[in-house]
C-alpha positions as CSV (number, residue, x, y, z in Angstrom):
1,X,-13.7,-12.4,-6.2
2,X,-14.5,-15.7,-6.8
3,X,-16.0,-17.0,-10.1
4,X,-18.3,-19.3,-8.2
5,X,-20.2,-15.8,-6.4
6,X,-21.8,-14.8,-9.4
7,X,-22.8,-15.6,-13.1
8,X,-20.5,-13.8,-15.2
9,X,-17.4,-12.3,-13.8
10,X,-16.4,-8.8,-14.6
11,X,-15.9,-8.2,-17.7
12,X,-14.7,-5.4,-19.6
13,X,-16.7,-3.7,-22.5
14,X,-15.5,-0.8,-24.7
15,X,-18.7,1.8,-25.0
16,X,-18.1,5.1,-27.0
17,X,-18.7,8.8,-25.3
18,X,-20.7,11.9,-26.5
19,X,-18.2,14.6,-27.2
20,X,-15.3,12.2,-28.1
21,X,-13.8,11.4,-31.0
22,X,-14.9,7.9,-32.9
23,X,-12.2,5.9,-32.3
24,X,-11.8,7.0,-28.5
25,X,-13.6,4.4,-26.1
26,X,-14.1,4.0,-22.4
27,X,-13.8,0.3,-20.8
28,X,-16.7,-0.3,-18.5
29,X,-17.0,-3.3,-15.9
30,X,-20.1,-5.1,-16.3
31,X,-21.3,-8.3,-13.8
32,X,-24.7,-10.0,-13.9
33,X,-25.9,-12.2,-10.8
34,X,-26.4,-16.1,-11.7
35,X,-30.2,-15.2,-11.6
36,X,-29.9,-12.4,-14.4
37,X,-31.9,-10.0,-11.9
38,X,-29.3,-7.2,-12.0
39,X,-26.2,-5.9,-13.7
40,X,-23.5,-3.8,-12.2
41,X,-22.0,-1.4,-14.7
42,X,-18.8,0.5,-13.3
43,X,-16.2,3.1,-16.1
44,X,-13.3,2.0,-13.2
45,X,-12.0,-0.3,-10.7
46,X,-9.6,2.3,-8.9
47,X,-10.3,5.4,-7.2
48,X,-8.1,7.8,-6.4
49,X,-7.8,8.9,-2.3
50,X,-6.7,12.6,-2.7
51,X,-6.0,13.3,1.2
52,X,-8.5,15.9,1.3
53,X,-11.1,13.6,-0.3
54,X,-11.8,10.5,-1.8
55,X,-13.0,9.6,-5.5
56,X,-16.8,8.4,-5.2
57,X,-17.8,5.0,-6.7
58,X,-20.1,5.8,-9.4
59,X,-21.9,2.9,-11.7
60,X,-25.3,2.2,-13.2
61,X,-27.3,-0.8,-12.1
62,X,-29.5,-2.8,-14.7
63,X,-32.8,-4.0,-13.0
64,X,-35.1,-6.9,-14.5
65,X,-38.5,-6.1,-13.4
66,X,-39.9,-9.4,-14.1
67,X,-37.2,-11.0,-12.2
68,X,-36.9,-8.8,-9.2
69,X,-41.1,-7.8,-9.0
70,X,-41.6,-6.8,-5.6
71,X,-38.5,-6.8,-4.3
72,X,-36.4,-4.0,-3.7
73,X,-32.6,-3.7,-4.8
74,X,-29.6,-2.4,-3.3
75,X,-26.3,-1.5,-3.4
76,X,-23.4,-1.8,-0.8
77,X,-20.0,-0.2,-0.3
78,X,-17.8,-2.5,2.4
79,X,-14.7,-2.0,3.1
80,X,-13.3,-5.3,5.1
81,X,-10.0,-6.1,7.0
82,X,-9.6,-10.4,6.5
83,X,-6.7,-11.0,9.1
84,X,-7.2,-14.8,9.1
85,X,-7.3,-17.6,6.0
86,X,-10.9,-18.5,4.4
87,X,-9.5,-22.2,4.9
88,X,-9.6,-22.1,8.9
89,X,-12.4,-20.3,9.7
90,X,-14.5,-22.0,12.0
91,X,-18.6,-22.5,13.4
92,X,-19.1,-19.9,11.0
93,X,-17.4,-17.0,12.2
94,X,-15.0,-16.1,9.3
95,X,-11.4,-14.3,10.4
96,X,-13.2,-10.7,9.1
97,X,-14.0,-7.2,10.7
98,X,-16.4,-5.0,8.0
99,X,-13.9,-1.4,9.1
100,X,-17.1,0.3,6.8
101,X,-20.6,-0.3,5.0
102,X,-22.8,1.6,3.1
103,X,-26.5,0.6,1.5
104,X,-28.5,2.6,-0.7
105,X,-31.8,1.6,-2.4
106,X,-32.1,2.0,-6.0
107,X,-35.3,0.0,-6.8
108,X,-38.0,1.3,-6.6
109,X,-36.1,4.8,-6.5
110,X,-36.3,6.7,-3.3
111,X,-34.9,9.9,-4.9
112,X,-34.0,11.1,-8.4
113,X,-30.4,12.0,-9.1
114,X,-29.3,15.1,-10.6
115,X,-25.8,15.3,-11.3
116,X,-24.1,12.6,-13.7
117,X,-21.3,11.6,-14.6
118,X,-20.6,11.4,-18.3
119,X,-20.4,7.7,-18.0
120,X,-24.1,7.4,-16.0
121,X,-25.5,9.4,-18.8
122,X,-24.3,7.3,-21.3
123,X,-25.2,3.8,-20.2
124,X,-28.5,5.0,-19.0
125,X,-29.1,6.4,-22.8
126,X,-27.4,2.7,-23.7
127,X,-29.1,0.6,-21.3
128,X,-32.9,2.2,-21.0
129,X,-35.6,3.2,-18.5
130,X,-34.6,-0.2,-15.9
131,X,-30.9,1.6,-15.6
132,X,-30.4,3.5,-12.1
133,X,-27.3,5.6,-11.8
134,X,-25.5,5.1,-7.9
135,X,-22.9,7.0,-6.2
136,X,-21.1,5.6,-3.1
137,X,-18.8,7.6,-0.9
138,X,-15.8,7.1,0.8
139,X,-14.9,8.5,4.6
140,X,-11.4,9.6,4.7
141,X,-10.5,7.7,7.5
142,X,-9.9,4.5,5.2
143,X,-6.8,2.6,4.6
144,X,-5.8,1.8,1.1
145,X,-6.2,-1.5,-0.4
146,X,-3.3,-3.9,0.3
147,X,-3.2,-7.5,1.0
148,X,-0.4,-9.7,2.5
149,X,1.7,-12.4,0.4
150,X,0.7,-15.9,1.7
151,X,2.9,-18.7,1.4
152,X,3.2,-20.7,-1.9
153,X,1.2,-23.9,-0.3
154,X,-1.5,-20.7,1.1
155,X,-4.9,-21.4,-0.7
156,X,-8.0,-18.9,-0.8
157,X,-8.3,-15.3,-0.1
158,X,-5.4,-13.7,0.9
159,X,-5.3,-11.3,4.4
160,X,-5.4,-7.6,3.9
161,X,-7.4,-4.7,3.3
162,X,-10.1,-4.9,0.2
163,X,-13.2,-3.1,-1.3
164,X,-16.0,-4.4,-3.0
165,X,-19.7,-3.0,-4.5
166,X,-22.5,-5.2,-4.1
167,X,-25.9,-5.6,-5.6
168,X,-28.7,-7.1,-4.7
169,X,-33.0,-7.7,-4.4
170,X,-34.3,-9.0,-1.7
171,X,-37.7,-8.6,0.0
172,X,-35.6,-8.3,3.4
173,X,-32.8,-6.2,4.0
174,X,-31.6,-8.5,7.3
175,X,-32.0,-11.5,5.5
176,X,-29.1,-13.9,4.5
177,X,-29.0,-13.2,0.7
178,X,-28.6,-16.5,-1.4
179,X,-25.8,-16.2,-3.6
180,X,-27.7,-16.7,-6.8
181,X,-29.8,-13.2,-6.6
182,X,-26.5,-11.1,-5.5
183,X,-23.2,-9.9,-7.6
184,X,-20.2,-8.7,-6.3
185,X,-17.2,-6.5,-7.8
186,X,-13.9,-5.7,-6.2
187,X,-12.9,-2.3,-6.0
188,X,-9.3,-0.6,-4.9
189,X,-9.0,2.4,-3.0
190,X,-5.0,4.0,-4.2
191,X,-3.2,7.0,-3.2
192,X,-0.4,9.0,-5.4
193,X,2.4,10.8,-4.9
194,X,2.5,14.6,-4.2
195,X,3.0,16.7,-7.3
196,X,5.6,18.9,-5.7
197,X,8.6,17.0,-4.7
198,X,10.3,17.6,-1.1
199,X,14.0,18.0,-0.3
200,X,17.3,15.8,-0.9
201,X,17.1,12.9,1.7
202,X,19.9,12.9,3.7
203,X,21.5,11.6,7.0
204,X,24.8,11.5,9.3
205,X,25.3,10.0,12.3
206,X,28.6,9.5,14.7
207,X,29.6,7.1,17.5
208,X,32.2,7.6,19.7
209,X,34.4,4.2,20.7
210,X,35.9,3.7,24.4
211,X,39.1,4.6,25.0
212,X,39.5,6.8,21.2
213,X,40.1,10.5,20.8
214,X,38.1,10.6,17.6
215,X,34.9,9.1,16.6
216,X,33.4,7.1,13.4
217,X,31.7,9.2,11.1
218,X,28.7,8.1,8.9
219,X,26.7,10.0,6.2
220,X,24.0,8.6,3.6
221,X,22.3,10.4,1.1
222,X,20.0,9.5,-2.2
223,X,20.1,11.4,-5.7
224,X,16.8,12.4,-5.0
225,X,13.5,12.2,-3.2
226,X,11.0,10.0,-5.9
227,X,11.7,6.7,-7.3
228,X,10.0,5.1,-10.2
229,X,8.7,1.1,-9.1
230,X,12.1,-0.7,-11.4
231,X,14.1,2.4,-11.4
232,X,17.7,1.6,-9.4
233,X,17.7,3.2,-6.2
234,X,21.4,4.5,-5.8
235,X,22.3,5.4,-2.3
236,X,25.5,7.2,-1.4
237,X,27.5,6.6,2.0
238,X,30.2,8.2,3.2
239,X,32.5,6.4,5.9
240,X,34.9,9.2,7.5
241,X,37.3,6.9,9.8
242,X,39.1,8.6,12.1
243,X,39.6,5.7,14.8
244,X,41.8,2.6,15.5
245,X,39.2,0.4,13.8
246,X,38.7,-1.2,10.8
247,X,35.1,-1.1,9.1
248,X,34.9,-4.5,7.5
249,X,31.7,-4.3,5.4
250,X,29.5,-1.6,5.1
251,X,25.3,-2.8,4.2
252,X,22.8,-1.1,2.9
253,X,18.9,-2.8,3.2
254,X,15.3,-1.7,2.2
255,X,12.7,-2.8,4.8
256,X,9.3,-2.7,4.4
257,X,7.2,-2.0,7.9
258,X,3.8,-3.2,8.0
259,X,1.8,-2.4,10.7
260,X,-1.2,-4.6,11.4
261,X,-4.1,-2.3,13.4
262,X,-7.0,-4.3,14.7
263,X,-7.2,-5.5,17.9
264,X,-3.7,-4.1,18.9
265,X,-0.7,-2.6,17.0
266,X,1.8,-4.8,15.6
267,X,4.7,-4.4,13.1
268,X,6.3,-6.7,11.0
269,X,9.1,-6.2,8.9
270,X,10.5,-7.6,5.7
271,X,13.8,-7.1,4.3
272,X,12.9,-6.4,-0.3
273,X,16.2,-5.6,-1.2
274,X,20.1,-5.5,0.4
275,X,23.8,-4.7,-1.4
276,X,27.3,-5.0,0.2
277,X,30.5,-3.5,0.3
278,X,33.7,-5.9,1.0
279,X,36.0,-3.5,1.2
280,X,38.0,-2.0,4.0
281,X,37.9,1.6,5.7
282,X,41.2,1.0,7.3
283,X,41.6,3.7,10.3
284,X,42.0,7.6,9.7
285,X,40.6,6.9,6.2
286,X,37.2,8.0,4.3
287,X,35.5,6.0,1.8
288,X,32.4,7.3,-0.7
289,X,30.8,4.2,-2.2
290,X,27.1,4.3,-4.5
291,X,25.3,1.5,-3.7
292,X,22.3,0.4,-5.8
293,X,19.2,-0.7,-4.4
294,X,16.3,-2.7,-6.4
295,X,13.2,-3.4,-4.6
296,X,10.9,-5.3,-6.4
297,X,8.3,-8.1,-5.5
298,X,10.0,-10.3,-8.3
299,X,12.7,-10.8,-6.2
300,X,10.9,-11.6,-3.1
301,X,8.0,-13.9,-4.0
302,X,9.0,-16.7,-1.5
303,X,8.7,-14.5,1.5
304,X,5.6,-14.7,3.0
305,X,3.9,-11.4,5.0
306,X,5.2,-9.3,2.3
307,X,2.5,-6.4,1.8
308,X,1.5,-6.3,-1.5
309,X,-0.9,-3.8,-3.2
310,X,-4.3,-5.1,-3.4
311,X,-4.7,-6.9,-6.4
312,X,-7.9,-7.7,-8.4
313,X,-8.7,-11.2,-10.2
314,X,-6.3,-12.6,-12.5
315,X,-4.2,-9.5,-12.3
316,X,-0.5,-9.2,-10.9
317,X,0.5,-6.8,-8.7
318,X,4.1,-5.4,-6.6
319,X,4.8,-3.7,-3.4
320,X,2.6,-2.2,-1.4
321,X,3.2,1.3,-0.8
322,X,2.6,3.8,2.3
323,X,-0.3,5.8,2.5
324,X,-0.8,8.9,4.0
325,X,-3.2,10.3,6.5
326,X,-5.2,13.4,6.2
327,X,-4.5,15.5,9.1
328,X,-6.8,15.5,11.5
329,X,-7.6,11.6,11.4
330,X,-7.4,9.6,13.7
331,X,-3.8,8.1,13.3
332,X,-5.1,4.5,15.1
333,X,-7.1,4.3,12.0
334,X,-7.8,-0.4,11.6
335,X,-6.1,-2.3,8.6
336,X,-2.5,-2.9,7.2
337,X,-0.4,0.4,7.2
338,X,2.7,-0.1,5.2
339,X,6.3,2.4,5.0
340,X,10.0,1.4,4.0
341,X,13.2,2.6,5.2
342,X,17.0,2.0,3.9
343,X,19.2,1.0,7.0
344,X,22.5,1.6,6.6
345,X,25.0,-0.9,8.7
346,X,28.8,-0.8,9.0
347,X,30.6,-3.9,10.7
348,X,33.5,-3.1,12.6
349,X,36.0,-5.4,14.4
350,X,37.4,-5.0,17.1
351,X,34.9,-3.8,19.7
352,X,33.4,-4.9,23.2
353,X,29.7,-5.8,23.2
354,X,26.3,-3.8,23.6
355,X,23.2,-5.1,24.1
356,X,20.2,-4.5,22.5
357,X,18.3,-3.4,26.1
358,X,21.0,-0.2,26.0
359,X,19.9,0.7,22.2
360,X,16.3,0.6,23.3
361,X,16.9,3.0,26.4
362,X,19.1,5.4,24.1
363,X,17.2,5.3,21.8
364,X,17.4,5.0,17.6
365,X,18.2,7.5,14.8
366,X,15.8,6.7,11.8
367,X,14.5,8.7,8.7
368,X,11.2,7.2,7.3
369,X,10.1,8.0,4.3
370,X,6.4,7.5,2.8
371,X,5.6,5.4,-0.3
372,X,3.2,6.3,-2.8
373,X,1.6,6.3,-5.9
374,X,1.7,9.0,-8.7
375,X,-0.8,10.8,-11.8
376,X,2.2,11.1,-14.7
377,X,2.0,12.4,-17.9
378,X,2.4,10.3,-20.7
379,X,4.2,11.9,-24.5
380,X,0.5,12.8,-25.6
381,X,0.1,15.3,-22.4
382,X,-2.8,12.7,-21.6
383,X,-2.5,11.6,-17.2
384,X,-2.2,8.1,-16.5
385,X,-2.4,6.5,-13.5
386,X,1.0,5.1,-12.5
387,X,1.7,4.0,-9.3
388,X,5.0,4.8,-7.2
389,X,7.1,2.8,-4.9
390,X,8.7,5.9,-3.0
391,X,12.2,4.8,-1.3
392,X,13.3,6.9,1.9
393,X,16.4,6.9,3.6
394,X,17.4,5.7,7.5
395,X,20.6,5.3,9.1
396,X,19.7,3.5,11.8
397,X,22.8,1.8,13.4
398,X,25.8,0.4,13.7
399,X,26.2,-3.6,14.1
400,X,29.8,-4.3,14.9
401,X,31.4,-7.4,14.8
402,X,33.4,-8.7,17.6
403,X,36.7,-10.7,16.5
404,X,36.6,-13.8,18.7
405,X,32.5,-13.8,20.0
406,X,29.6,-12.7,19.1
407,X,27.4,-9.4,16.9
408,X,27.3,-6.2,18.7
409,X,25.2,-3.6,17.8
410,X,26.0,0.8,18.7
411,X,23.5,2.8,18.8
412,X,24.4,5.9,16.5
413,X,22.0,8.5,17.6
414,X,18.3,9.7,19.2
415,X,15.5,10.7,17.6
416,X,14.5,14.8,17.4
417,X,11.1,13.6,20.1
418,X,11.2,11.2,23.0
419,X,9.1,9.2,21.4
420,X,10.9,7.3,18.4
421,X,7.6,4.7,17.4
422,X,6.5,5.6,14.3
423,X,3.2,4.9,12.8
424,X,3.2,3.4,8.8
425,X,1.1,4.2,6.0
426,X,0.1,2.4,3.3
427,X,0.1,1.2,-1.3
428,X,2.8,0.6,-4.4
429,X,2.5,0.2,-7.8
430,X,5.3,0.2,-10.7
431,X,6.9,3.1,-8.9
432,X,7.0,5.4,-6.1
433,X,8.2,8.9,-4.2
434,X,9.4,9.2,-0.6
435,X,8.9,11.9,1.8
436,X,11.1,12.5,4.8
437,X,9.1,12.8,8.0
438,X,9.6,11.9,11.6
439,X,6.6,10.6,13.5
């Protein structure tokens, strides 16, 4: 949201309820268009996807009617995928694919509301008989908002997913609007985590060397299933060596996997966070080390392509985090889907080579986990919205490390279905859950 698209930007006012105590306010949104013809009034800028239904945007709308006169107003609900920079696009066709739009007139009224919210009722008591309540609905076949970190040089709007409400009179609804009788307000669409948290993660894997009785055992485990965005992520790995080789370093990574639907499916991934272990498992020996993981977006500003959650104006933001689809949905649903995975590599010396063409036809073990955001309770019993980062587990496979030539990387197992693509999900705020799931 640029400042230049409209008079005022949006600002937040504190207006008190009916049936709430004095000192207890409610911030409301308000934006005016540069001509003063209407004003978007809004109690929230996030709204909550629940998986079996969305949160619906609902505002007020102050009309002038000696500004607008015979016009009509409207207001919009667009959800839009920007997979290209506003600084390269070209003859006036802008790197942007509306994925949803919705338009309802509010003035002159084409129906009378009945049910409203406590904050409609309020502002339109506040605001007088030019106020008209508005309710705009989600479908659940949506992505979550999330954008993608440009580069430090990177001017202008940033690619991703984002949602925005939009007012304005016109006497033509297929006209080009001027930008002068419109406003415009940004909007995210989150997820949370699960209230009911799912099992230990856990996984174990073997591989079996040439010419050795007894093979290389690996296990991996975390202390539980949901992380808080900033808590330390410990992650437990057991190395049971029962061959003539000598494990030189054991690594543990978080990756974040963004998959980029549009026009076709591509997946891009980002390394947020990676610990070491220097020391030796010498042969027919077993090793327990705790490893502690720390993904955060602090850590990785240089990297561009990072998903990030989608951020308002002038507001900071983390991660993004996974979301998950309803059952039901179409899984090829268009935007930035987003999951992470801990990988868990041992380097061994000592071994002859394997390409990567013989991984891909056996195939790859890997756990994936969904991150997402969570409704906590604060000390007062009152829910906040907090979001959650959830970290999952993967051992994926071993890379060994030949003495004299080059990286060689085992395959250490196959997946439970032929099929071992897996399709990512998407939002991350201060802290997150994971859920075990193969896809």
């Amino acid at each position: 949201m640029s400042c230049a698209e409209s008079h005022k930007v949006a600002t937040p006012s504190s207006i008190s309820l009916k049936n709430t105590s004095p000192s207890q306010s409610h911030v409301v949104y308000k934006k005016m268009s540069r001509d003063k013809a209407v004003t978007i009034y809004l109690g929230k800028r996030d709204f909550i996807d629940h998986i079996d239904g969305v949160e619906p945007v609902d505002g007020v709308l102050l009309v002038d009617p000696e500004i607008v006169k015979g016009k009509k107003v409207y207001v919009t609900l667009t959800c839009a995928f920007r997979y290209g920079q506003e600084d390269i696009d070209v003859m006036g066709l802008t790197f942007r694919k509306d994925l949803f739009f919705s338009r309802l007139q509010l003035y002159p009224p084409v129906e009378k509301w009945e049910s409203l919210s406590q904050l409609q009722e309020c502002l339109m008591k506040k605001l007088g008989n030019n106020a008209y309540p508005f309710v705009l609905t989600f479908p659940d076949y949506l992505p979550c908002s999330v954008s993608l970190q440009p580069a430090p040089h990177d001017v202008g709007k940033c690619c991703g997913v984002d949602f925005e409400v939009k007012a304005f009179c016109t006497e033509n609804v297929e006209e080009r609007i001027p930008k002068r009788n419109f406003v415009r307000l940004l909007i995210r669409k989150v997820q949370y985590a699960p209230e009911e948290p799912g099992p230990q993660p856990q996984a174990e894997t073997t591989w079996q060397f040439f010419m050795s009785s007894k093979p290389l055992h690996l296990r991996a485990r975390l202390s539980k299933e949901v992380f808080y965005h900033g808590e330390p992520i410990p992650v437990t790995v057991t190395v049971t060596n029962n061959t003539e080789k000598t494990v030189k370093k054991i690594r543990v990574l978080v990756e974040q996997v963004a998959n980029v639907v549009l026009y076709s499916s591509d997946y891009y991934t980002k390394v947020v966070a990676m610990e070491e272990v220097q020391e030796k498992v010498q042969p027919n020996s077993i090793i327990t080390k705790t490893l502690i993981l720390l993904p955060l977006l602090a850590n990785n500003r240089e990297k561009r392509g990072i998903a990030l959650d989608g951020k308002l104006k002038d507001e900071d933001t983390n991660l993004a985090s996974s979301t998950i689809i309803k059952d039901g949905i179409d899984k090829t649903v268009l935007g930035i889907l987003v999951a992470y995975k801990v990988k868990v590599k041992l380097i061994v010396s000592g071994v002859c080579h394997l390409d990567s063409s013989e991984l891909e036809k056996n195939g790859i073990l890997s756990l994936l986990f969904k991150c997402v955001s969570a409704l906590l309770a604060n000390k007062s019993g009152i829910l906040i919205a907090s979001k959650i980062p959830v970290f999952g587990l993967i051992v994926d496979w071993f890379q060994l490390l030949v003495k004299q030539k080059s990286v060689a990387c085992i395959q250490s197992g196959t997946s439970p279905q032929s099929k071992h693509h897996f399709l990512v999900n998407q939002l991350l705020r201060p802290q997150g859950c994971l859920q075990l799931q193969y896809l």
